[in-house]
N, C-alpha and C positions, 0 to 999 in steps of 0.2 A: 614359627617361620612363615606360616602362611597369612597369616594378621600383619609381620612384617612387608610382605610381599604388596600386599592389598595397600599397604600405607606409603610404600614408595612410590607405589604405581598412581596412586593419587596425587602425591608430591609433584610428582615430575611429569603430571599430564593435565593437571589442575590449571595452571596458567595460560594454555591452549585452549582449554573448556570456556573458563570464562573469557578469555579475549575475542572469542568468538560466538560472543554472546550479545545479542546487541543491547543497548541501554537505551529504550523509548525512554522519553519524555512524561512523565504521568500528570502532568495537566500543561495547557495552553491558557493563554488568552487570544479571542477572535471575537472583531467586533463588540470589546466591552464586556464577553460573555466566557465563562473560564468552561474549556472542555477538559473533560478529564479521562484518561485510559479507563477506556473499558477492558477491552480483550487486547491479545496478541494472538499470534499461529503460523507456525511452522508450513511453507511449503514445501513435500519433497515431492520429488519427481523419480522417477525408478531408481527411490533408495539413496539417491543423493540431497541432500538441502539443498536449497536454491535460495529462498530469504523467507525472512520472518517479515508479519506484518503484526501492525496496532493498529487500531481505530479509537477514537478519543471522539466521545460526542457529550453535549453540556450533560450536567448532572442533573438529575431526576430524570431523563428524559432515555429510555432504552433505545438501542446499537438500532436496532431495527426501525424502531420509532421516528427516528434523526434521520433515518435513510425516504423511510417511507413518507415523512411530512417535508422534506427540504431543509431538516436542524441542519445550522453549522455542523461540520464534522472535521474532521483530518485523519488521516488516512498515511502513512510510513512503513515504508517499505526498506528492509538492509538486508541487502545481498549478501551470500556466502560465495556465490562463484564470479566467475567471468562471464557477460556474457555479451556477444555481440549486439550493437543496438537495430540492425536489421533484424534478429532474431524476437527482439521486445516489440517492434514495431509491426511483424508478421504473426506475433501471438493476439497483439491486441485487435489487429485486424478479424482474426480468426472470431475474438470473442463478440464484437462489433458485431458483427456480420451473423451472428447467432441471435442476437437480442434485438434488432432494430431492424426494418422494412429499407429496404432499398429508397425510399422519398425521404429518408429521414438520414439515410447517409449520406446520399448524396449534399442535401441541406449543409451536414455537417463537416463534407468532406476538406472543404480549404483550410478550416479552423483547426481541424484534426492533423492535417499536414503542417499545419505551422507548428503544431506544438511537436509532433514528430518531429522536426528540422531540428529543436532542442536538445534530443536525446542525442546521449554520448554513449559509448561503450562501456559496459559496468564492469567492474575490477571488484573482488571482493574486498567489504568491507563499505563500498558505496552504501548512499542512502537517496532515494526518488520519495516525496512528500507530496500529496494534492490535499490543500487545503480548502473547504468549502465553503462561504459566509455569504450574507445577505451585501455587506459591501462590495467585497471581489466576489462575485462567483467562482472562480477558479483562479487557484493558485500554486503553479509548479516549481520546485524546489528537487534542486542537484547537491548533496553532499554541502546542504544547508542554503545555498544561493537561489535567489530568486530566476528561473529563467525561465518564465512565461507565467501570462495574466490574461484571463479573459472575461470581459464582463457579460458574457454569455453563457446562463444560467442551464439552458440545455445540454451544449456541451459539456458545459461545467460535470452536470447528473450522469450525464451518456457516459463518461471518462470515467471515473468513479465505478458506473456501474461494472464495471472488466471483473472489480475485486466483490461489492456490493449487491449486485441483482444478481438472480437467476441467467441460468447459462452462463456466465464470465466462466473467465479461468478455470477455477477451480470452486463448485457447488460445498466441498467441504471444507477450505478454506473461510468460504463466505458464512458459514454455519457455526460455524466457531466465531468470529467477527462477531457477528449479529446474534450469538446468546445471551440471552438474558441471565445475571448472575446475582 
C-alpha cells in the first residue's frame, strides 16, 4: 500500500516537476567558438525558487577562467516566479552599487538605463540571456529575442558581473557557476 502510494504520488506530480524544469542549452556557438554548459544553480530566496541559471563558457577553458580573462560566455537565466521589472532593476542596482566606485557608474549609467528600458515583467517560465563575445560584447535576449546590443565591453563585464564577481546577488549562486568540475 504504501509503495502504491509513493507510485501514484509520483505519477501525478511527475509532469509538474519536470515542466518546471528548465531545459539550458548544453552548447552554443559565439564568434566561431562553441561554448559549452558548464554549471547550472538554483536561486532560492526565503524557501521559494526564483530561477535557475547556466553559465556556458568555451571548452578547455574553466567557469571562472572565462570570467576572469574576458572568454566568450553566456549566462541564462528562467524564472520560476513573477516578478516585477522595477523589482530586477532595484536588485541589480543594489548589486551595482556594491561592486563598483561611484566614477565608474556613473560612466556607465546611460548604457545601464538603456538596457533597463528593455526589461519587461517576468511571468514564470520566462528566460533573460546575456551573451558575452569578442564581436558583440553584450548581448541581451528576452524569451529568446534579441532586445539590446552593446559594443561596450565594460558594461558588457559590469552587467554579467550581478551573477559573476564577488558581491552580486548572490555569492553562492556565483560559486556554484564558477566550480570547477
Amino acid at each position: 500500500m504504501h509503495r502504491a502510494l509513493i507510485y501514484l504520488t509520483a505519477i501525478l506530480f511527475s509532469p509538474l516537476l519536470l515542466a518546471s524544469q528548465p531545459d539550458f542549452p548544453r552548447q552554443i556557438d559565439v564568434d566561431e567558438q562553441t561554448l559549452v554548459l558548464r554549471n547550472e544553480s538554483l536561486l532560492r530566496y526565503l524557501f521559494v525558487d526564483v530561477y535557475s541559471a547556466a553559465l556556458l563558457t568555451p571548452a578547455g577553458v574553466s567557469p571562472a577562467t572565462a570570467v576572469s580573462e574576458r572568454s566568450p560566455l553566456h549566462l541564462e537565466l528562467y524564472y520560476y516566479r513573477n516578478i516585477d521589472r522595477d523589482d530586477v532593476i532595484k536588485a541589480a542596482w543594489v548589486a551595482l552599487e556594491r561592486q563598483h566606485d561611484s566614477a565608474t557608474l556613473e560612466r556607465l549609467r546611460p548604457r545601464i538605463d538603456e538596457l533597463h528600458a528593455t526589461f519587461a515583467d517576468i511571468q514564470a517560465g520566462d528566460r533573460y540571456s546575456l551573451t558575452l563575445s569578442e564581436r558583440q560584447p553584450l548581448e541581451l535576449r528576452y524569451n529568446g529575442e534579441v532586445v539590446f546590443t552593446s559594443d561596450n565591453e565594460e558594461l558588457a563585464r559590469a552587467y554579467v558581473g550581478i551573477w559573476l564577481e564577488e558581491n552580486g546577488l548572490s555569492d553562492r549562486l556565483r560559486q556554484r557557476l564558477l566550480a570547477e568540475r
